[in-house]
C-alpha positions in Angstrom: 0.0 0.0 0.0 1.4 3.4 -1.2 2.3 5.7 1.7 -0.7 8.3 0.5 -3.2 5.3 0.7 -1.8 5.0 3.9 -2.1 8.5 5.3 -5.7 9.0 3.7 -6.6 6.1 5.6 -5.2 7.5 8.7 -6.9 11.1 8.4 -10.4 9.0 7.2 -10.3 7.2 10.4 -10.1 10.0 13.2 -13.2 11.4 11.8 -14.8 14.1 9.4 -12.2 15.7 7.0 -12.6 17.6 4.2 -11.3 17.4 0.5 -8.5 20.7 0.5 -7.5 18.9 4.3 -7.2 15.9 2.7 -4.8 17.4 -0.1 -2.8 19.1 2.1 -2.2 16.8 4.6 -1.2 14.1 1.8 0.4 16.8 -0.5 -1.3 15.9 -3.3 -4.7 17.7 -5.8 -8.4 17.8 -5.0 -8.4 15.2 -8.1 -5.8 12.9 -6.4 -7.7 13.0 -3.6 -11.0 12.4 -5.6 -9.4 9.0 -7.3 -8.2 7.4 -4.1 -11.6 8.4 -2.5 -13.3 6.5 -5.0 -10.7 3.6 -5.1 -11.8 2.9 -1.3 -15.3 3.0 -2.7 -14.4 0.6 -5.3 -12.3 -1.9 -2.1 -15.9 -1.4 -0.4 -15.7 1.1 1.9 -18.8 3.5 2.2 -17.8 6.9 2.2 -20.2 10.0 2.5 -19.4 13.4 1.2 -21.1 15.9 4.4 -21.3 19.5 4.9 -17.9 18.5 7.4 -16.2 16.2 5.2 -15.6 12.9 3.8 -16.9 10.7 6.5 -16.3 6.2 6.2 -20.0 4.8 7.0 -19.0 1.4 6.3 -15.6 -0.4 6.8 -15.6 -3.8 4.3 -15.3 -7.1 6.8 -12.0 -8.4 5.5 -9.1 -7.3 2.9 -6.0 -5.0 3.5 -7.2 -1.6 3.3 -10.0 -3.0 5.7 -7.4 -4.1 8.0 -5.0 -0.9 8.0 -8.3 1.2 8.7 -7.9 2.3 12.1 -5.0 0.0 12.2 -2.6 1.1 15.7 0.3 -0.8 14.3 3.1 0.5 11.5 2.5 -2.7 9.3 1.9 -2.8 5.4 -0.5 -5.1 5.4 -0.6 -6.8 1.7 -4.0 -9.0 0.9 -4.4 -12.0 -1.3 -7.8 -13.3 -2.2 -6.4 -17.0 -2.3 -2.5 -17.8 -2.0 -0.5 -20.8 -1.9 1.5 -19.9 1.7 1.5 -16.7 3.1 4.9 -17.9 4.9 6.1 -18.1 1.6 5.4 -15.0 0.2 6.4 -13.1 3.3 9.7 -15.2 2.8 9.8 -14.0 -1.1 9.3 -10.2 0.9 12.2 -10.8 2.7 14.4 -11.1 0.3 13.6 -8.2 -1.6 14.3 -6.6 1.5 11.2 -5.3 2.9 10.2 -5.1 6.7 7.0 -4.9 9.1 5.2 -6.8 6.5 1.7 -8.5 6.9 0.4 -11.2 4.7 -3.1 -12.0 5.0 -4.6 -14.3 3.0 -8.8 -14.9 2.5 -7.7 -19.0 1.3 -5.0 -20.8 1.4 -3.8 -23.5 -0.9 -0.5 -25.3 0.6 -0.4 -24.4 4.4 2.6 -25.6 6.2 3.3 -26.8 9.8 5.8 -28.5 11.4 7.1 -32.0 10.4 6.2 -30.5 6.4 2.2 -30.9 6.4 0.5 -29.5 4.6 -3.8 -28.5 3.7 -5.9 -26.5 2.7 -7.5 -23.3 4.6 -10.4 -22.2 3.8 -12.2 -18.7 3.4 -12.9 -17.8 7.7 -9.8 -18.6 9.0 -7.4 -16.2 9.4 -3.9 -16.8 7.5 -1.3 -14.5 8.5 2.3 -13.9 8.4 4.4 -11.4 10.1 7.2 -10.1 8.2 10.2 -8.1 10.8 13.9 -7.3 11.4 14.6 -7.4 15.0 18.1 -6.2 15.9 18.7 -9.1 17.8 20.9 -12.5 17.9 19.0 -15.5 16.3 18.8 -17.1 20.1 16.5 -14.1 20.7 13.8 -15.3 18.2 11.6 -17.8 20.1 10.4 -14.4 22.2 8.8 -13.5 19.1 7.0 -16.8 18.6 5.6 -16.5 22.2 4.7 -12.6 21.4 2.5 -13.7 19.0 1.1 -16.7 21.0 -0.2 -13.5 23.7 -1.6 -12.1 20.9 -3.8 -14.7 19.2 -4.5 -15.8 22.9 -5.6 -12.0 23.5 -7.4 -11.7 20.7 -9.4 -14.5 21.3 -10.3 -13.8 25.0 -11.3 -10.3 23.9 -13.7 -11.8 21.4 -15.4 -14.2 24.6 -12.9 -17.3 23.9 -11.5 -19.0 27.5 -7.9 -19.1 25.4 -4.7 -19.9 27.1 -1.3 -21.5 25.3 0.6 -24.7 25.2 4.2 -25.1 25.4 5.4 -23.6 22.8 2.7 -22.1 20.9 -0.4 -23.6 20.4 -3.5 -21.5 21.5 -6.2 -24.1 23.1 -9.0 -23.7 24.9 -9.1 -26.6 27.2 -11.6 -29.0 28.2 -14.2 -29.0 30.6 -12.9 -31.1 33.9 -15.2 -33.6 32.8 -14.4 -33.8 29.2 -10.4 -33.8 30.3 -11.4 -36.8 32.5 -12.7 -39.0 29.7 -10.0 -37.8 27.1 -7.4 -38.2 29.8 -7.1 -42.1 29.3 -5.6 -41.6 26.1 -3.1 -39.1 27.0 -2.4 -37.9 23.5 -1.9 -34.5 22.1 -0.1 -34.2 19.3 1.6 -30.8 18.7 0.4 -30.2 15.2 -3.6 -30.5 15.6 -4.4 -28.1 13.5 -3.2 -24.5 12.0 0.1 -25.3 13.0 2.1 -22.8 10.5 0.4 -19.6 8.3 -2.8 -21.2 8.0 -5.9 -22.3 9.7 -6.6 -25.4 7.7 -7.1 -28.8 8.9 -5.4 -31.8 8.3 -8.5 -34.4 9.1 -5.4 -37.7 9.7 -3.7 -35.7 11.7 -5.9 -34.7 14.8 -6.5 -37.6 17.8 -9.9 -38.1 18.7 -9.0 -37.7 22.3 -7.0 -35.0 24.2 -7.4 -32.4 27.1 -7.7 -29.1 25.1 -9.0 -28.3 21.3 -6.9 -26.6 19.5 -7.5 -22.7 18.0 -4.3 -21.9 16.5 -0.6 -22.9 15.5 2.2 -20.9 14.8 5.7 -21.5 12.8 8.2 -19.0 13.1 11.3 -18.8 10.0 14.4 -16.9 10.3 17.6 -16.3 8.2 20.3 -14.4 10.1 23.7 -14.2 10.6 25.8 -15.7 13.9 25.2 -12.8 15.7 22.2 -10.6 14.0 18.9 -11.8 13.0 18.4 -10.8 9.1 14.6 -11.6 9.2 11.8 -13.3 10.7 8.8 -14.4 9.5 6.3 -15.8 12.2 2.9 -17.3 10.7 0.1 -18.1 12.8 -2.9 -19.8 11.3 -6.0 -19.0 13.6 -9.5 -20.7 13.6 -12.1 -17.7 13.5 -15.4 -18.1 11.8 -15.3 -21.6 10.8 -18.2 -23.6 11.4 -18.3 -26.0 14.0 -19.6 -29.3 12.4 -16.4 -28.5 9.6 -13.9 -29.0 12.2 -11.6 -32.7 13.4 -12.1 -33.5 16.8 -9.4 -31.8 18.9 -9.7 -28.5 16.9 -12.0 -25.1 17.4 -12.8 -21.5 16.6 -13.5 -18.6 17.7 -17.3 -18.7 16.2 -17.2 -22.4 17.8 -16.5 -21.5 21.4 -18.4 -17.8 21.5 -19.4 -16.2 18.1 -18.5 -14.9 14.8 -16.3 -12.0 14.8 -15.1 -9.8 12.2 -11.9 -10.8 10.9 -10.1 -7.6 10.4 -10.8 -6.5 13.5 -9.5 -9.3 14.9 -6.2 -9.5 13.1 -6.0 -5.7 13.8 -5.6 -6.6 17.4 -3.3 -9.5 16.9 -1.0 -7.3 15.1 -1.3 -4.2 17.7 -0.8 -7.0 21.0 2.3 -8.4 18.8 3.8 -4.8 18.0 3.4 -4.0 22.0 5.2 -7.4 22.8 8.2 -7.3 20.1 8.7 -3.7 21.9 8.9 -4.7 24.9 10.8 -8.1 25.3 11.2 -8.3 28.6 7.3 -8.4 29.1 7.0 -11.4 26.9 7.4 -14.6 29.7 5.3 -12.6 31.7 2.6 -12.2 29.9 3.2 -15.6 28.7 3.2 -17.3 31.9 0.1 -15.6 32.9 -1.6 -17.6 29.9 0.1 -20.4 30.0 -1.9 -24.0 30.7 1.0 -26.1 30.4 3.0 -24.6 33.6 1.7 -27.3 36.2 0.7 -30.2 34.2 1.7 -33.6 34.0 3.4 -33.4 30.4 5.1 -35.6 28.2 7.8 -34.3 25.9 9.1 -35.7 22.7 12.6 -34.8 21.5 15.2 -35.2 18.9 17.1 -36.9 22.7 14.2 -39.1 23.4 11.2 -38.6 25.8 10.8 -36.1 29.1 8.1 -36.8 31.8 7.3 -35.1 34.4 6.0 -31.9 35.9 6.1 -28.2 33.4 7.2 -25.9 36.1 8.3 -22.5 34.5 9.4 -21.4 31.0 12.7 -19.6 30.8 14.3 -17.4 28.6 13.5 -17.4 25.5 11.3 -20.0 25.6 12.9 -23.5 27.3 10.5 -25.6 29.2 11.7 -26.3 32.6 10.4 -29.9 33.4 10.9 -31.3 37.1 11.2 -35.2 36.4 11.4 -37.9 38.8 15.7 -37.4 38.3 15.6 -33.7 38.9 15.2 -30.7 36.6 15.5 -30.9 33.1 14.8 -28.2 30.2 13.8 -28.8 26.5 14.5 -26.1 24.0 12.2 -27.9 21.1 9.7 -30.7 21.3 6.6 -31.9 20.9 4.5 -31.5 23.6 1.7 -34.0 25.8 -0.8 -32.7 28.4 -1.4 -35.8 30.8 -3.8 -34.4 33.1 -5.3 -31.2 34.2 -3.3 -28.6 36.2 -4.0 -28.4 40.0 -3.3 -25.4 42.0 -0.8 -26.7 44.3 1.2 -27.2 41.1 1.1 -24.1 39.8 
């Protein structure tokens, strides 16, 4: 989005403003001002000439201009009707060499999550990746990961969901005690449910028909950097919005599922503001992750490239290791996939 889209945007959104306001404040004609007037018009946006201005009436319920309206975040968002990976294209904006970046895509063709699956996501999800260029080493870049976990896990409570986050990343809304009692026998949760990476698909083989939690969203964070500096990161979450219940695998949710329909921009808009306070504030990030975490207290069961780890999640440290008290002592896992075995208590926590 040009940079006088952008500021006409801006000026629309903090109220009544007129046409020779408009052109002054974006240095541009009446004319110009006409045209990009009637390009919003064209996007969907209903705007009314008054006696005090142009005033927006109506705000279009999805898209990138949609999105940037009223948007508290620098981003550029860029919007695709239907894209392959919006991973991949933020990737592809990375090496051209741009920054604070926002894919969004309506559909999605080839998702990807960890261990390389990939699905479909269709039109009610939200897709989004998060193109950046922290000055920081690459052992840094998990705090961005769990940044964008408080956000979707924000976002979601905001919009009436009881969210919280499993170790590492996974937003989940967990079971009712009873439920978590009968799905506790199997004592399966596999890490990759569902939107594990840019997209909110489903992959129908891949979700157990039994586990303590149902999944909302899954993120995959990609970096390229140097030893020292981070050159880019690209962190994709894939979040279950407005998909209808009866179209979702056991184990998985949504937003509409567990309170109601919400409009998407306006929930990506506060994703994207939550993550822009976080990645400014690193030092906040274990906090506030912590404070939404349901893993810290449970019974877990890690897998690892080493083998297995059982025991007790006790605390997350910096920038993101699990500390597990096992039957031998303490032990922390940088990467894994993570099991909830039972419920936390609160003389665990």
């Amino acid at each position: 989005m040009s940079d006088t889209r952008r500021a006409l945007l801006a000026a629309l959104a903090e109220g009544p403003v007129s046409g020779p306001e408009l052109a002054e404040r974006l240095d541009v004609s009446r004319a110009a001002v006409w045209k990009h007037v009637e390009s919003l018009r064209d996007d969907g946006f209903g705007i009314e000439s008054t006696d005090e201005g142009y005033v927006v009436s109506d705000v279009p319920e999805y898209g990138g201009a949609a999105i940037e309206y009223g948007l508290a975040a620098d981003y550029d968002v860029e919007f695709h009707e239907t894209l392959a990976s919006t991973n991949d294209r933020a990737r592809e904006l990375a090496a051209d060499g741009a920054s604070d970046v926002v894919v969004v895509a309506r559909e999605q063709s080839a998702s990807r999550g960890r261990k390389g699956r990939e699905w479909a996501a269709p039109d009610g999800s939200v897709s989004m990746s998060v193109l950046i260029r922290p000055d920081e080493p690459p052992a840094f870049a998990p705090l961005y990961t769990l940044a964008m976990a408080v956000a979707v896990c924000d976002a979601a409570r905001e919009a009436g969901v009881d969210a919280s986050i499993k170790w590492p990343n996974d937003v989940i809304v967990s079971s009712t005690p009873e439920r978590a009692a009968n799905n506790r026998s199997s004592d399966s949760s596999e890490s990759d449910v569902v939107a594990t990476s840019e997209a909110s698909g489903v992959s129908p083989t891949d979700h157990p028909t039994n586990q303590p939690y149902r999944k909302l969203c899954g993120i995959l964070t990609e970096m390229e950097g140097e030893a020292d500096r981070v050159s880019w990161l690209v962190i994709g979450a894939g979040i279950n919005v407005n998909l209808d219940p009866a179209t979702l695998p056991d184990g998985a949710t949504s937003v509409a599922a567990e309170a109601r329909p919400v409009e998407r921009r306006v929930f990506v808009q506060r994703v994207l503001e939550r993550f822009d306070e976080q990645r400014t504030a690193l030092e906040s990030v274990l906090p506030a992750w912590r404070e939404r975490a349901d893993t810290l207290g449970r019974r877990v069961r890690v897998h690892t490239a080493g083998g297995v780890v059982e025991g007790t999640a006790v605390d997350v440290e910096r920038p993101g290791t699990l500390v597990v008290r096992t039957d031998d002592g303490e032990t922390r896992v940088h990467a894994g996939d993570c099991e909830h075995l039972r419920p936390a208590t609160d003389d665990s926590r």
